[in-house]
TIZA-504579 format. One record per residue: x, y, z of N, C-alpha, C, CB in turn. Coordinates in steps of 0.001 Angstrom, whole numbers, plus 500000, padded with zeros to 6 digits. Glycine has a CB too. Example, Ala and Ser with C-alpha at 12.3 -4.5 7.8 and 13.67 -1.06 7.14 Angstrom:
513190494310507800512300495500507800513200496700507800511308495527509046 512850497750507080513670498940507140512900500030507870514084499402505725 
This chain:
694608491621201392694448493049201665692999493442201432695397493900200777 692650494521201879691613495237201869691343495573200286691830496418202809 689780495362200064689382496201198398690169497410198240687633496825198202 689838498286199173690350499912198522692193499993198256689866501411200019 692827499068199261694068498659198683694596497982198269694617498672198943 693556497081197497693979496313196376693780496565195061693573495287196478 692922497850194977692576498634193710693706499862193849690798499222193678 694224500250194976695609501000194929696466500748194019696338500850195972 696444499111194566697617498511194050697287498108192724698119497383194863 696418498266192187695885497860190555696431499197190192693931497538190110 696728500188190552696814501586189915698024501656190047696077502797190463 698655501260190925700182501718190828701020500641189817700926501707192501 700415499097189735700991498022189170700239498839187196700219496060190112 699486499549187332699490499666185483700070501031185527697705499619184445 700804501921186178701324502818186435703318502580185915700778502999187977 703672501056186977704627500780186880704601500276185287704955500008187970 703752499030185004703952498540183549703555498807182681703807497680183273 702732500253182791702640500803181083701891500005179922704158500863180457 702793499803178847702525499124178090702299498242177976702838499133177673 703255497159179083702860495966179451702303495619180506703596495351179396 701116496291180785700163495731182181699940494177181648698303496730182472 699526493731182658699241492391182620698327491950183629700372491680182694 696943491553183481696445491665184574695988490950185526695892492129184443 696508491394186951696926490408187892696450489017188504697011491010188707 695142488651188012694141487776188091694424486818187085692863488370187975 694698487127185581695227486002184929696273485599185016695171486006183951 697455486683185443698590486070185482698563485196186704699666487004185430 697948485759187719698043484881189279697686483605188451696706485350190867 696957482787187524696505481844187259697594481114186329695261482116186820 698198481814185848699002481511185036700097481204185580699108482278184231 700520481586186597701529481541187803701227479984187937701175482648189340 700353479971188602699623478407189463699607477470188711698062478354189975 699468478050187624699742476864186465701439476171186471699453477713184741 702025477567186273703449477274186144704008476008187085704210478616186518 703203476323188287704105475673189571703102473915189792703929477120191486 702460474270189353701339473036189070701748472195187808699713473682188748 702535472497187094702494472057185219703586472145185410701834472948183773 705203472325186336706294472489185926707154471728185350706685472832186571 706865472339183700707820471385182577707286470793182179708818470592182781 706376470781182265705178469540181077704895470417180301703483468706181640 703722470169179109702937470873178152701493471774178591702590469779177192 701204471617180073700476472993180304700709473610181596698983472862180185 702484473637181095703382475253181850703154475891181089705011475529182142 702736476890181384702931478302180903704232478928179670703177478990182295 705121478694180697706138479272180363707423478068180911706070480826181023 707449477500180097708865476133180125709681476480178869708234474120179884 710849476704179318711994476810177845712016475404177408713866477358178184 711487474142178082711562472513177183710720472678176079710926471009178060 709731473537175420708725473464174699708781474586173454707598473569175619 709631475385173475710238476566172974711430476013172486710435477712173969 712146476620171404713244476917170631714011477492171040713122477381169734 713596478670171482714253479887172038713460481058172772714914480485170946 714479482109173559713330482771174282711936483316173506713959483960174939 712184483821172646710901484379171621709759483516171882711220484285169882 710516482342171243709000481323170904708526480953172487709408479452169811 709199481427173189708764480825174912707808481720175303710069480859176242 708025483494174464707633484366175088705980484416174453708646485580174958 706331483973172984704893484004172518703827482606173148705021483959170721 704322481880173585703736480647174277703157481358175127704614479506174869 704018481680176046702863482487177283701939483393176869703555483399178384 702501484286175965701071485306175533699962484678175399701097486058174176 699944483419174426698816482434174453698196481928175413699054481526173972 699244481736176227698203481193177497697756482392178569699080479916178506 698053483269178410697895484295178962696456485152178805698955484892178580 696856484883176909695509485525176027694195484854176314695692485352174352 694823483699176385693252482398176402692445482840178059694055479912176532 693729483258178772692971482716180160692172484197180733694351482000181546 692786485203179651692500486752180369690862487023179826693826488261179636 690838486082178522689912486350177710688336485067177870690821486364176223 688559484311178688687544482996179618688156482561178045685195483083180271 688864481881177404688546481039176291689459479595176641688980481868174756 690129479439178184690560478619178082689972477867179907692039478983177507 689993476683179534689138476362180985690017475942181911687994475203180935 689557476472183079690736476938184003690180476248185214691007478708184196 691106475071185936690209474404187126690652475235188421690539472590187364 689190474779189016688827475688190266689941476069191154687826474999191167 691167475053191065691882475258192437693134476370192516692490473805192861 693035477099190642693742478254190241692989479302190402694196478234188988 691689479213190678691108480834190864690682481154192162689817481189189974 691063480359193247690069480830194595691341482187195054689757479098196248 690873483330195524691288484592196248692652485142195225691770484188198082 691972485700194291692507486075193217692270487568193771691883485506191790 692807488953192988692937490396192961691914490173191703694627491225192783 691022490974192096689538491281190819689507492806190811687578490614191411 689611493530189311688677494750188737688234494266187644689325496152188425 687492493845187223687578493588185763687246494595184761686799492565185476 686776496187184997686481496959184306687780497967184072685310497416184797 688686498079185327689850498472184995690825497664184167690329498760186025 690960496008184516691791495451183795691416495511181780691786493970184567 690075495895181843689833495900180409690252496937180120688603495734179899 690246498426180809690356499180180088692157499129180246689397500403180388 692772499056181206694272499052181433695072497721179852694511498282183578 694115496970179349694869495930178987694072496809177588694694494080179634 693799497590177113692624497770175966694487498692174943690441499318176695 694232498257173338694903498610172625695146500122172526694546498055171733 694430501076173034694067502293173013695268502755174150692401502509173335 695005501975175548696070502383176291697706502161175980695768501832177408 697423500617175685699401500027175366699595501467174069699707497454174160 699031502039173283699552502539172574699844504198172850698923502129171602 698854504774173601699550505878174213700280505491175326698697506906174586 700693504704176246701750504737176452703081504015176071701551504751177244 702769503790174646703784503712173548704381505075173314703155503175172217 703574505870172891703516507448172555704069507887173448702275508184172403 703854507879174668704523508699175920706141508183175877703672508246177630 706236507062176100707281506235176065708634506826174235706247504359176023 707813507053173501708792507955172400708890509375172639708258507899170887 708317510059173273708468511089173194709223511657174620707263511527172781 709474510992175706710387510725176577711898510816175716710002509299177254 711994509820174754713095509354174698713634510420173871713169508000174282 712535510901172587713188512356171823713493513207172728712247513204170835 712934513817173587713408514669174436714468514619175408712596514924174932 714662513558175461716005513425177053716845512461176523715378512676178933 717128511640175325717946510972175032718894511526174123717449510021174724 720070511047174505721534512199173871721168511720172491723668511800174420 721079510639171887721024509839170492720135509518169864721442508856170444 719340509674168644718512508800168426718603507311168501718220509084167495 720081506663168987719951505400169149719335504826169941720739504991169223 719159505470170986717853504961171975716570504948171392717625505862173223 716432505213170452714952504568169551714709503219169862715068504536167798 716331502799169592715891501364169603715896500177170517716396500957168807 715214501157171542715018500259172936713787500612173107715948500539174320 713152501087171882711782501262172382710976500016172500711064502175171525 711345498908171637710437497776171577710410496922173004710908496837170336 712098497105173957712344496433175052711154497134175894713905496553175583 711317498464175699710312499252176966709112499381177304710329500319177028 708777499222175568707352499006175533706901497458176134706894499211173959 707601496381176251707357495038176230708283494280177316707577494541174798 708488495399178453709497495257179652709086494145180597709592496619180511 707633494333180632706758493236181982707349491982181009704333493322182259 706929491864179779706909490379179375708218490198179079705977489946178172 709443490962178900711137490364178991711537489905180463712372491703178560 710985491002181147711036490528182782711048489081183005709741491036183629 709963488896182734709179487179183109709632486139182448707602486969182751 710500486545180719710990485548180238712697485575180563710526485538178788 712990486604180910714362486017181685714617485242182986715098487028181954 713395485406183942713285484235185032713006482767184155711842484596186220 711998482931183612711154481509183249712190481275182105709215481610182688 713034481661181276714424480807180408714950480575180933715307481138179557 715834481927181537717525481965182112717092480672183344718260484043183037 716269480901184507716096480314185475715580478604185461715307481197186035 715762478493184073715651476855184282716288476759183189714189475969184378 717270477582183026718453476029182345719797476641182895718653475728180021 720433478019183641721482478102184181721333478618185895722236478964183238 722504478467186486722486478484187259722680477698188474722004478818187036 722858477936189864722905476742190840721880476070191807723776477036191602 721840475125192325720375474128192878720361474351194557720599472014192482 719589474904195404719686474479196512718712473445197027719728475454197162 717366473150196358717082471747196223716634471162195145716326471411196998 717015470180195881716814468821194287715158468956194301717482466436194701 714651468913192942713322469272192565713352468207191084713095471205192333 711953468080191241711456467082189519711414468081188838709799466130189223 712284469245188480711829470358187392713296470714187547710452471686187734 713390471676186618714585472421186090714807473687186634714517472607184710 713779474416187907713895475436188730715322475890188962713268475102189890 716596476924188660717480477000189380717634478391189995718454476544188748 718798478912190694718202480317191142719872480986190044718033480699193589 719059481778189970720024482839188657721191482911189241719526484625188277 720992483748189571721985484849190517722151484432191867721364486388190672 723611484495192459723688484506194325723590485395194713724750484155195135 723802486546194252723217487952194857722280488646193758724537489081195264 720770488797194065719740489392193187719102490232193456718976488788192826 719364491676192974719015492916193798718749493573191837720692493792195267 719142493042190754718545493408190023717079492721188837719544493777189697 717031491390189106715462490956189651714707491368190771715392489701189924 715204491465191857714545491772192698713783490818193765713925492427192097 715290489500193591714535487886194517714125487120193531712988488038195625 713949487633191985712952486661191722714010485868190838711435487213190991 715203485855190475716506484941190397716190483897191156717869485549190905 716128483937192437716140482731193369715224481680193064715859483109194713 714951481197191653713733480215190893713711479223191812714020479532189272 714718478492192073714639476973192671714106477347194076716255476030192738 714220478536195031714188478201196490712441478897195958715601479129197961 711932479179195001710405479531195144709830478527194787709839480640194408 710467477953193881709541475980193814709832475485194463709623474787192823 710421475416195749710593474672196599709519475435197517712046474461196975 709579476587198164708734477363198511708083477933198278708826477742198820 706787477862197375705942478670196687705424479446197417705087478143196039 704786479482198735704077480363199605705105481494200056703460479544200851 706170481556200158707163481492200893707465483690200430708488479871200278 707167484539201931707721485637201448708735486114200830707750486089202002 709867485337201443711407485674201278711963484288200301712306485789203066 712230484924199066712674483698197776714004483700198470712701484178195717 714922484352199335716213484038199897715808482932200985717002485408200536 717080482163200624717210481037201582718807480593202569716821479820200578 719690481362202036721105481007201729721090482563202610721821480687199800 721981482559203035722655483576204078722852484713202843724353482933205008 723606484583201513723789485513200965722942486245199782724758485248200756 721934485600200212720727485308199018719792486839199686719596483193199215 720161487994199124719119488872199490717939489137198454719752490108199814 716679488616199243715314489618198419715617490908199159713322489046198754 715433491779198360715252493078198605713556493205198870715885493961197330 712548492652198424711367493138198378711088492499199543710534492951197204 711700491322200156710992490489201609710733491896202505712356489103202657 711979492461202660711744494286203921710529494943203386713320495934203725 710316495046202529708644496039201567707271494543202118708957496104198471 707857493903201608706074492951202487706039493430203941706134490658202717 707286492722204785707183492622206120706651494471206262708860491971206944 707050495350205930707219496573206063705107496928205941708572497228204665 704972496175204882703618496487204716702743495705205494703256496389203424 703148494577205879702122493543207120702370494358208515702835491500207410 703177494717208904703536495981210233702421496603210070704943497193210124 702657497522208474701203498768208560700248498060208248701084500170207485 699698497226208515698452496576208204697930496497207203697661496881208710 698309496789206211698581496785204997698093495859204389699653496842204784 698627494635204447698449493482204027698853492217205263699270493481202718 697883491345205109698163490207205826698743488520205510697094490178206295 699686488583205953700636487222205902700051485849206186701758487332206943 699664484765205487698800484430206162699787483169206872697418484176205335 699473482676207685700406481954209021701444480740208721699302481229210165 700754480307207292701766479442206919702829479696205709701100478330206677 702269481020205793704028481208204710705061481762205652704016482632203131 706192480793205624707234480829205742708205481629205498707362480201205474 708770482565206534709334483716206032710588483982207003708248484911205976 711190482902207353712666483128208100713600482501206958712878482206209805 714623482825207026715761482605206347716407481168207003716711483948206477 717036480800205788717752479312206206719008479121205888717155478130205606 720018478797206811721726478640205654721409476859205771724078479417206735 722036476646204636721761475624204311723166474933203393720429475830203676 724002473929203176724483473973202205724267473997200799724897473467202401 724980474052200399724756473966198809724227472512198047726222474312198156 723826472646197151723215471154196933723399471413195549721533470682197490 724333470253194783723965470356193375723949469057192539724880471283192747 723427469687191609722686468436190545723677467166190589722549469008188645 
């Protein structure tokens, strides 16, 4: 996409995650890692290396922290055509922000929540981007069903995923990493594949020719 709408989209993506922005240049790297490193010791995010989700979740912060911050060395073939602000991502990722919209985020909840028991979802809300990512990267490699056989533990969550939002479908995106539509299976809906295609129409953004974006029925394939 174009600079001026890719800094859109920097505004609406720390808009959506609040507290937990994350910013999109390290994670893109951190991503590449994932699919490059899957299941060894420099994945990102592998439940083989973890105890449990926690310790999986603080693993990634680390690698996350190292890579947002240049302290970890990162080869060339993870950074070419990355999303760059780096003066917004400092200030969007800066302790000053996660914490007023900590603040915003409690004072929402005093006001419109029947209970004070909803207090105690403040820690989920504040820390939503990074539960997000560790229920794909746990749940999605150790339950679930295979539509291809892969050297990794990729599986897809859910047969119908409309509350990830596609991103259940783990195994058909390591199989297809480029790939718009994580559905592969007739009943396998991304909801977000209609929002790309929708935005490559308006010119929006451009597809580039070899990602693969028709649907496939296929049988089932399991371990």
């Amino acid at each position: 996409m174009t600079r001026p709408w890719e800094r859109f989209f920097f505004i609406c993506t720390y808009i959506a995650q609040g507290s937990s922005y994350m910013s999109p240049a390290a994670y893109a790297i951190m991503h590449r890692m994932h699919h490059a490193y899957t299941d060894t010791d420099m994945d990102p995010h592998s439940p083989q290396f973890s105890k449990n989700l926690f310790g999986m979740m603080w693993r990634t912060r680390q690698f996350y922290v190292s890579i947002f911050k240049g302290k970890m060395k990162v080869e060339e073939r993870f950074t070419k055509n990355l999303p760059s602000w780096p003066v917004f991502d400092k200030l969007a990722s800066s302790s000053l922000s996660r914490i007023i919209w900590a603040a915003l985020y409690t004072v929402v909840v005093l006001l419109f929540s029947p209970t004070l028991w909803f207090l105690l979802l403040l820690p989920v809300m504040v820390a939503m981007g990074a539960f997000h990512g560790a229920v794909i990267n746990w749940f999605a490699h150790k339950y679930g069903y295979v539509n291809f056989k892969l050297k990794n533990t990729s599986q897809n969550l859910l047969a119908i995923d409309m509350l990830m939002l596609g991103e259940s479908y783990h195994n058909n995106h390591h199989k297809n990493p480029s790939s718009v539509n994580f559905g592969k299976r007739w009943h396998e809906i991304d909801p977000v594949y209609p929002v790309i295609r929708l935005l490559s129409w308006c010119k929006i953004i451009k597809l580039p020719a070899t990602a693969p974006a028709s649907r496939m029925h296929m049988p089932r394939v399991h371990e």
